[in-house]
mmJSON file of the N, C-alpha and C atoms, coordinates in Angstrom:
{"data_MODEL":{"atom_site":{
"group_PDB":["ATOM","ATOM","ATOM","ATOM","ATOM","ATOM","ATOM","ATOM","ATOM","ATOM","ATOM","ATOM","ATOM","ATOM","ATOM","ATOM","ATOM","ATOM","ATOM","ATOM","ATOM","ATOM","ATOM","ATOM","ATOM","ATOM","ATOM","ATOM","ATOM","ATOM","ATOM","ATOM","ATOM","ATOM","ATOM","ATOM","ATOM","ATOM","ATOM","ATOM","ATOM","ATOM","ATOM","ATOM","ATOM","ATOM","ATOM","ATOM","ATOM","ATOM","ATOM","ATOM","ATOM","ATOM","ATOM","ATOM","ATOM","ATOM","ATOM","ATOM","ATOM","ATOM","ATOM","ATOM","ATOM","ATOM","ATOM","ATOM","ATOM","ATOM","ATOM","ATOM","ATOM","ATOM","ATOM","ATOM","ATOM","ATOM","ATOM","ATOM","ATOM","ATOM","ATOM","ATOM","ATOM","ATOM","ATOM","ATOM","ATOM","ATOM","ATOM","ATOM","ATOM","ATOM","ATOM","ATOM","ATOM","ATOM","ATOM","ATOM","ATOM","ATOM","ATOM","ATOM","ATOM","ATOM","ATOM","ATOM","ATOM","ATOM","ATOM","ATOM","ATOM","ATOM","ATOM","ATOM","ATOM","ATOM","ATOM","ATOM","ATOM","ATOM","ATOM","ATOM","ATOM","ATOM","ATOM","ATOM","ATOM","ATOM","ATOM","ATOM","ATOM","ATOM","ATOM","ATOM","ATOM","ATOM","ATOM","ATOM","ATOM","ATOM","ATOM","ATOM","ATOM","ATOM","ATOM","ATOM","ATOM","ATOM"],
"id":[1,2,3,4,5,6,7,8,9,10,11,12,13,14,15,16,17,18,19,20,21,22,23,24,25,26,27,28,29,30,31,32,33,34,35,36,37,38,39,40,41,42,43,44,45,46,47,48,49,50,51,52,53,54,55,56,57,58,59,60,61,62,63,64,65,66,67,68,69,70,71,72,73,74,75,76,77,78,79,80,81,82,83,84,85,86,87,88,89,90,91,92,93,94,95,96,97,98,99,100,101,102,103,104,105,106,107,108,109,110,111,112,113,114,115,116,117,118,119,120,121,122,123,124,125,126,127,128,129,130,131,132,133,134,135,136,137,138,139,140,141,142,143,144,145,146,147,148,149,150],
"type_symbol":["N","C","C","N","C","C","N","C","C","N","C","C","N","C","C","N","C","C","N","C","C","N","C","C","N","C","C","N","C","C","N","C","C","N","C","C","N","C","C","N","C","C","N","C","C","N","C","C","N","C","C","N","C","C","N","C","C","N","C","C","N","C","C","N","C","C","N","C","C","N","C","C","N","C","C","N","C","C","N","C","C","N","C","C","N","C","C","N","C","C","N","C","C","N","C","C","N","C","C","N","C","C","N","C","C","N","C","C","N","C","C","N","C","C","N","C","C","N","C","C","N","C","C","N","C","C","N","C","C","N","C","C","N","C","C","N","C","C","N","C","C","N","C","C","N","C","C","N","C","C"],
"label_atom_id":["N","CA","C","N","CA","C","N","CA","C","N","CA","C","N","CA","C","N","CA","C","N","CA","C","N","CA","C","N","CA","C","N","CA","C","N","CA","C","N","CA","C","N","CA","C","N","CA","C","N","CA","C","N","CA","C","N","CA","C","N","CA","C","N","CA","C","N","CA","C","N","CA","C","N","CA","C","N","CA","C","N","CA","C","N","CA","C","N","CA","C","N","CA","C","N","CA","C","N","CA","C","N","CA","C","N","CA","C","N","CA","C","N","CA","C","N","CA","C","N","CA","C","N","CA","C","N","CA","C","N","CA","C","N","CA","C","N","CA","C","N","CA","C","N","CA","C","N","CA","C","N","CA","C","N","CA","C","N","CA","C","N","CA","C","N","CA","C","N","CA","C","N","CA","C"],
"label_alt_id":[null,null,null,null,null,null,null,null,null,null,null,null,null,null,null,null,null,null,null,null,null,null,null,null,null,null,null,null,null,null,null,null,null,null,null,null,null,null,null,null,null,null,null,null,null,null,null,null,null,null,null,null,null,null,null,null,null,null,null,null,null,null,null,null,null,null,null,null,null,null,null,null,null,null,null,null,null,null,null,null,null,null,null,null,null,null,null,null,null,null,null,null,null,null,null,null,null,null,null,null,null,null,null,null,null,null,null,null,null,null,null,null,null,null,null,null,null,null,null,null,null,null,null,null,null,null,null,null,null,null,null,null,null,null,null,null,null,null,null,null,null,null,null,null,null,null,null,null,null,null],
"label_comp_id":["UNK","UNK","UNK","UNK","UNK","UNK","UNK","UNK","UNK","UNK","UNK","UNK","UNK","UNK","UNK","UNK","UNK","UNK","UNK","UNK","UNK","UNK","UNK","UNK","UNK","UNK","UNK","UNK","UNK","UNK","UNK","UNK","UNK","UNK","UNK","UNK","UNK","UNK","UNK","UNK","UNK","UNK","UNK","UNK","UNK","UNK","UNK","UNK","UNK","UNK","UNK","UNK","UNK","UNK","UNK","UNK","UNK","UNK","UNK","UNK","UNK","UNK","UNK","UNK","UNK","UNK","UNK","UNK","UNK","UNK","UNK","UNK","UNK","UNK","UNK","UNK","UNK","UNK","UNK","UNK","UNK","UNK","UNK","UNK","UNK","UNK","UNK","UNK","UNK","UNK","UNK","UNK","UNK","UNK","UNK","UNK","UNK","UNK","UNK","UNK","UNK","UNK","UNK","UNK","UNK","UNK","UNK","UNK","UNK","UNK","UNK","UNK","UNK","UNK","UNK","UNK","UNK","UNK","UNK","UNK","UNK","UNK","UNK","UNK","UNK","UNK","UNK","UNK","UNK","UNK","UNK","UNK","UNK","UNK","UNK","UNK","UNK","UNK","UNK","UNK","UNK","UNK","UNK","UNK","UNK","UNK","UNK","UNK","UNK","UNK"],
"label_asym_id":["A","A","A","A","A","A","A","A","A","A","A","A","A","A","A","A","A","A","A","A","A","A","A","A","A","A","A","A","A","A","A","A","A","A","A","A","A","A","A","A","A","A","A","A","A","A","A","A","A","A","A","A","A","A","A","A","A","A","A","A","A","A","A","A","A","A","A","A","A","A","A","A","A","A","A","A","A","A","A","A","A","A","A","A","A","A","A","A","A","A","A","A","A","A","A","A","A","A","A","A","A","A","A","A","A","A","A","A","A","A","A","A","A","A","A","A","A","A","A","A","A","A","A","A","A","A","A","A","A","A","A","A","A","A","A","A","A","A","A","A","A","A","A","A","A","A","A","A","A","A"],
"label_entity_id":["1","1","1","1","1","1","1","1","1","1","1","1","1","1","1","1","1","1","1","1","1","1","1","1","1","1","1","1","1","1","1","1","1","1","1","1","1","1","1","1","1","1","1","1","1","1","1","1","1","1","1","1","1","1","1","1","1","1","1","1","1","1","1","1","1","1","1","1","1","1","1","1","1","1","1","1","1","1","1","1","1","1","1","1","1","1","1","1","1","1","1","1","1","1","1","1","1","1","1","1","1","1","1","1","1","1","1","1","1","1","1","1","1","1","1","1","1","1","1","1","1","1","1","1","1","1","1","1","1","1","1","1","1","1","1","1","1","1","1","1","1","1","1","1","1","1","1","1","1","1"],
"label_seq_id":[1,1,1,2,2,2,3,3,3,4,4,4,5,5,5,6,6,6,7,7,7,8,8,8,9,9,9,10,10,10,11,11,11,12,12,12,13,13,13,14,14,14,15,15,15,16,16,16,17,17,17,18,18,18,19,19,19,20,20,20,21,21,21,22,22,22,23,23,23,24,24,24,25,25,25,26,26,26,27,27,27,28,28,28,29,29,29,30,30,30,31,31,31,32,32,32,33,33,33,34,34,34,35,35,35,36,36,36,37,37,37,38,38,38,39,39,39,40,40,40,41,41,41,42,42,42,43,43,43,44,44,44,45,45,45,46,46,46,47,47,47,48,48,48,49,49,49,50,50,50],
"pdbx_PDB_ins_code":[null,null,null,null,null,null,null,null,null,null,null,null,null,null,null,null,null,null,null,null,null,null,null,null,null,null,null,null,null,null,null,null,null,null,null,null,null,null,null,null,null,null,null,null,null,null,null,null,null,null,null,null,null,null,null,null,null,null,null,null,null,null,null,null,null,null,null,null,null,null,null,null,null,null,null,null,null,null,null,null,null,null,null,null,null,null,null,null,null,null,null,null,null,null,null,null,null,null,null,null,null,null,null,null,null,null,null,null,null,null,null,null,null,null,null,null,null,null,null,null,null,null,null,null,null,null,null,null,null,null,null,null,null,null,null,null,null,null,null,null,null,null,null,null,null,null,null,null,null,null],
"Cartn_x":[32.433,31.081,30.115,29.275,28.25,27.207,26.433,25.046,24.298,23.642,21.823,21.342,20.484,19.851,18.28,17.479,16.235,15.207,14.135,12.802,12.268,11.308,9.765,9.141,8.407,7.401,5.649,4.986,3.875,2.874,2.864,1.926,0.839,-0.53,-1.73,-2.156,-2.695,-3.224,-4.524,-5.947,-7.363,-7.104,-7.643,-7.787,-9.225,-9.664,-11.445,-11.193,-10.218,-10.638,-8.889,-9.113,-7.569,-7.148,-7.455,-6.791,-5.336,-4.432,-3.286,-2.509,-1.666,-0.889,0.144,1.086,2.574,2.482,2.75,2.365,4.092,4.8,5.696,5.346,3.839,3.612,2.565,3.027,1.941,0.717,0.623,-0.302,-1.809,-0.847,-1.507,-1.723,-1.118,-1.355,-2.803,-2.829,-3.978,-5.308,-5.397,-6.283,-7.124,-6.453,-6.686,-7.64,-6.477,-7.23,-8.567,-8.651,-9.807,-11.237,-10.737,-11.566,-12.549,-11.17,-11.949,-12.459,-11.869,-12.533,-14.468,-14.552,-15.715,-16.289,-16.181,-16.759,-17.219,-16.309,-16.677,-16.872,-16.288,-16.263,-15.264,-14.674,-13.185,-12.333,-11.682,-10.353,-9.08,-8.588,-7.485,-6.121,-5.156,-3.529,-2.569,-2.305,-1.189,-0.184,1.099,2.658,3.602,4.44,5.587,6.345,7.42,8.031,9.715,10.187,11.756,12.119],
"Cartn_y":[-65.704,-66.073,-65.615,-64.904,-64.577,-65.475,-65.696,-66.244,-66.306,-67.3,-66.512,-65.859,-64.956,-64.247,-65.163,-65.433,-65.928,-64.656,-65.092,-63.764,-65.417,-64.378,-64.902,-65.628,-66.438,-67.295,-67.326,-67.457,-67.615,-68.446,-69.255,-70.824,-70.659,-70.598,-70.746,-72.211,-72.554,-73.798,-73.86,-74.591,-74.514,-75.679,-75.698,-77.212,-77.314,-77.333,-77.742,-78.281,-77.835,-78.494,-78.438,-78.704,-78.784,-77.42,-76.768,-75.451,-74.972,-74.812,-74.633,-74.165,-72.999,-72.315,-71.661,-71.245,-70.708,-69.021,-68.269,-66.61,-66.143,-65.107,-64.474,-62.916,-62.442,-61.692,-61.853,-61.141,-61.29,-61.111,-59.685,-58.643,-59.719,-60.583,-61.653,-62.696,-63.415,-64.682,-64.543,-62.978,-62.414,-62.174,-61.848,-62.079,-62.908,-64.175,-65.503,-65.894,-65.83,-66.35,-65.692,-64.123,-63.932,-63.797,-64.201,-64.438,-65.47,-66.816,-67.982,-68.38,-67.874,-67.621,-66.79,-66.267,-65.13,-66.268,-66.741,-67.379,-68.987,-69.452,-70.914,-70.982,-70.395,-70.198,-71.267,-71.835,-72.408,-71.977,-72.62,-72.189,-72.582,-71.308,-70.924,-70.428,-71.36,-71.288,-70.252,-69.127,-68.711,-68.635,-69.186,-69.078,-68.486,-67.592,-67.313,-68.542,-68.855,-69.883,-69.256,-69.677,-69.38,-70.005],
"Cartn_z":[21.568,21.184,22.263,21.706,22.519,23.307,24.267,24.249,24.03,22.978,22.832,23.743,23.002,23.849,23.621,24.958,24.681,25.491,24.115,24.443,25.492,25.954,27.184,25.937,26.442,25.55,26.408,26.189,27.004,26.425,27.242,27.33,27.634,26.501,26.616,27.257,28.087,28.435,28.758,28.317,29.096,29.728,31.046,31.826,31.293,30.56,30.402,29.007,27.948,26.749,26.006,24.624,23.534,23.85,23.887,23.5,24.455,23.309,23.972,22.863,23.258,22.392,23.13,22.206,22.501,21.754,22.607,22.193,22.333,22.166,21.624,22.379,23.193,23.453,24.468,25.615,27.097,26.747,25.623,25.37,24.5,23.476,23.207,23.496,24.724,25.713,26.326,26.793,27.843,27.035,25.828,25.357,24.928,24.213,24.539,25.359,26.38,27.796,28.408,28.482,28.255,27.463,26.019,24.926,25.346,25.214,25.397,26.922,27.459,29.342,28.826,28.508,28.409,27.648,26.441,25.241,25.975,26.859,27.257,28.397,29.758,31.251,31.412,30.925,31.229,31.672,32.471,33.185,32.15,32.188,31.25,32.32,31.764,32.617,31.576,32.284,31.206,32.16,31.322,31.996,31.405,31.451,31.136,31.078,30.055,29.787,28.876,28.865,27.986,27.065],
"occupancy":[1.0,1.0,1.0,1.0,1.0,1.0,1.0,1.0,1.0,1.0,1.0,1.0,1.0,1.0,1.0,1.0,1.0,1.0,1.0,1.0,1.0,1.0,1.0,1.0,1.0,1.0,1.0,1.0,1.0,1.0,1.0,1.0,1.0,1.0,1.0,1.0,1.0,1.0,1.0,1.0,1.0,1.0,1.0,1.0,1.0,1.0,1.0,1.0,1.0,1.0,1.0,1.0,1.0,1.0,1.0,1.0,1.0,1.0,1.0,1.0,1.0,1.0,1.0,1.0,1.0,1.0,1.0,1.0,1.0,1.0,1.0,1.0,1.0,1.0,1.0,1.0,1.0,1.0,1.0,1.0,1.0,1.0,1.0,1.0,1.0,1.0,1.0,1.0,1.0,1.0,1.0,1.0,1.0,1.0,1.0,1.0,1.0,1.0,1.0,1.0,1.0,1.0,1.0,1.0,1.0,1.0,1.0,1.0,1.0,1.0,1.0,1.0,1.0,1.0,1.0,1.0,1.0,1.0,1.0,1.0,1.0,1.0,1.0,1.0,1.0,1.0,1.0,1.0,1.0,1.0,1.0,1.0,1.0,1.0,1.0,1.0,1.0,1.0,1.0,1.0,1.0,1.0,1.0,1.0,1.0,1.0,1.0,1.0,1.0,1.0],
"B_iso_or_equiv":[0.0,0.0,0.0,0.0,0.0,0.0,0.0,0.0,0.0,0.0,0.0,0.0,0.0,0.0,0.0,0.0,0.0,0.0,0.0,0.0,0.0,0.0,0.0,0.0,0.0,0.0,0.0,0.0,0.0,0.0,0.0,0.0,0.0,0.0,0.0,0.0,0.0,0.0,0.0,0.0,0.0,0.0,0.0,0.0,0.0,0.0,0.0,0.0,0.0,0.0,0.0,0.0,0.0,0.0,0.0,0.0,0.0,0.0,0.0,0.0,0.0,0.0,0.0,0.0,0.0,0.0,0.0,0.0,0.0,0.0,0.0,0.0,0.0,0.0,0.0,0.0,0.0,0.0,0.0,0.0,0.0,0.0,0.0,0.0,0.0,0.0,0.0,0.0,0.0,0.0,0.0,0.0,0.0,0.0,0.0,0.0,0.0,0.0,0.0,0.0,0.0,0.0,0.0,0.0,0.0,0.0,0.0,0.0,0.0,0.0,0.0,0.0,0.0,0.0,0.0,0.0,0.0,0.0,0.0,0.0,0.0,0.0,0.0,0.0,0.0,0.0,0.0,0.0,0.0,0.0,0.0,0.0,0.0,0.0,0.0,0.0,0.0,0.0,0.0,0.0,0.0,0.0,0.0,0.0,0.0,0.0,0.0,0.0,0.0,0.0],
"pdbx_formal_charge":[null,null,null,null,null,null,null,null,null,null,null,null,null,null,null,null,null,null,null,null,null,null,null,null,null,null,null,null,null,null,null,null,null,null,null,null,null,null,null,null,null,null,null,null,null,null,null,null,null,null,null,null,null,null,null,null,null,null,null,null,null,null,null,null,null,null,null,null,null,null,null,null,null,null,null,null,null,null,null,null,null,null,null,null,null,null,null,null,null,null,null,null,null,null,null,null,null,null,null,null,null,null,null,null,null,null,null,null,null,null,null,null,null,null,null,null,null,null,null,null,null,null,null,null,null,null,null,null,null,null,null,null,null,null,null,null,null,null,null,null,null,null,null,null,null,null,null,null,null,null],
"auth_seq_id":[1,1,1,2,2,2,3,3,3,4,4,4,5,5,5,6,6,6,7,7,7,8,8,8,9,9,9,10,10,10,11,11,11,12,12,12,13,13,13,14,14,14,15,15,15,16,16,16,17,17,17,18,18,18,19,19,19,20,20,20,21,21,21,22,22,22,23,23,23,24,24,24,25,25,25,26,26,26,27,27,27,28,28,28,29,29,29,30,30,30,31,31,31,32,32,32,33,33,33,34,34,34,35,35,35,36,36,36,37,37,37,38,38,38,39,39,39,40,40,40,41,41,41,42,42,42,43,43,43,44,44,44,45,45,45,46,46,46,47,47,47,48,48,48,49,49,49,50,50,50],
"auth_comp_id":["UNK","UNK","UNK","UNK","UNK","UNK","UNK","UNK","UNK","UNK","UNK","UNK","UNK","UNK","UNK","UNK","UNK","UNK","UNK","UNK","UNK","UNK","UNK","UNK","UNK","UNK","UNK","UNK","UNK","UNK","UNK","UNK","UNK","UNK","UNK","UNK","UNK","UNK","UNK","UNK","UNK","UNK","UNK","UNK","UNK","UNK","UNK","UNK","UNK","UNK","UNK","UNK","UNK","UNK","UNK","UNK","UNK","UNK","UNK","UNK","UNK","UNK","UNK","UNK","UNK","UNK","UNK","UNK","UNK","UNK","UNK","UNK","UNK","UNK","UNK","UNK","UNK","UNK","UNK","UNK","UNK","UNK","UNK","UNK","UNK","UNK","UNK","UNK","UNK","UNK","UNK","UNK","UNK","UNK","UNK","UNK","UNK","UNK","UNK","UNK","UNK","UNK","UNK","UNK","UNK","UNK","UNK","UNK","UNK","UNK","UNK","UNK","UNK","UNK","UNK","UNK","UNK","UNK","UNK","UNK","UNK","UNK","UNK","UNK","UNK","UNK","UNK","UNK","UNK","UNK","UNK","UNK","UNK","UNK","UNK","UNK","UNK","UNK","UNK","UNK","UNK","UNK","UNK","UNK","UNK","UNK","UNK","UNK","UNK","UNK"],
"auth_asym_id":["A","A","A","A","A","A","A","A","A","A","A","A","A","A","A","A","A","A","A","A","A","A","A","A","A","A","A","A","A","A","A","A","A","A","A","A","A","A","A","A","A","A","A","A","A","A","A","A","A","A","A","A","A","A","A","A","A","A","A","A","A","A","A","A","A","A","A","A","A","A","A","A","A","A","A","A","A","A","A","A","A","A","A","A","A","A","A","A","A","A","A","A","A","A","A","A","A","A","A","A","A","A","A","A","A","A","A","A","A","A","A","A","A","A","A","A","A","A","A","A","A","A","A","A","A","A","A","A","A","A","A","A","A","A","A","A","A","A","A","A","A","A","A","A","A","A","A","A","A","A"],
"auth_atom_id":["N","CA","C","N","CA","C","N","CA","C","N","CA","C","N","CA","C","N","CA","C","N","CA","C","N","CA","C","N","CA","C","N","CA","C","N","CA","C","N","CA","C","N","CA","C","N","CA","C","N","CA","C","N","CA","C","N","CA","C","N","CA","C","N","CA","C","N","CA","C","N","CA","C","N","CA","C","N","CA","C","N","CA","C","N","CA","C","N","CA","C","N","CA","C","N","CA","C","N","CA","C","N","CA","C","N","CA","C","N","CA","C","N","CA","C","N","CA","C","N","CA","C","N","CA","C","N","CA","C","N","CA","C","N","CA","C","N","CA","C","N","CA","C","N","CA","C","N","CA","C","N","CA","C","N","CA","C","N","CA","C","N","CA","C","N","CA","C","N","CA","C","N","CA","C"],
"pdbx_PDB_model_num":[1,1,1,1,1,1,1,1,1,1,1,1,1,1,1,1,1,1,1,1,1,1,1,1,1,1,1,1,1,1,1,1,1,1,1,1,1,1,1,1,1,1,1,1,1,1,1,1,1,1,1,1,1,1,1,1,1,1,1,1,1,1,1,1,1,1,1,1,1,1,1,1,1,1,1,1,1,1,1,1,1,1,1,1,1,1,1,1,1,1,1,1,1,1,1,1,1,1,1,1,1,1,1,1,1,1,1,1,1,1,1,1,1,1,1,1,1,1,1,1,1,1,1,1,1,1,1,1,1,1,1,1,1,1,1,1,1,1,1,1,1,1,1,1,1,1,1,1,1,1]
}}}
């Protein structure tokens, strides 16, 4: 029996408000974060996660 194999996950988090999400892709974690960074001036946490 093999091991799963696990992909990266990446954890949207704002410390200023709700917003928080789980991405499948860096390419789309980072956008996010700078969307709503530009749109609100909130500080936005992104993490790699498993």
């Amino acid at each position: 029996m093999e091991p799963a194999t696990r992909e990266a996950k990446y954890h949207v988090v704002c410390r200023d408000c709700s917003v928080e999400r789980l991405f499948e892709s860096d390419a789309e974690a980072t956008a996010l974060e700078r969307e709503h960074a530009e749109e609100t001036d909130h500080r936005i946490v992104v993490g790699r996660v498993w």
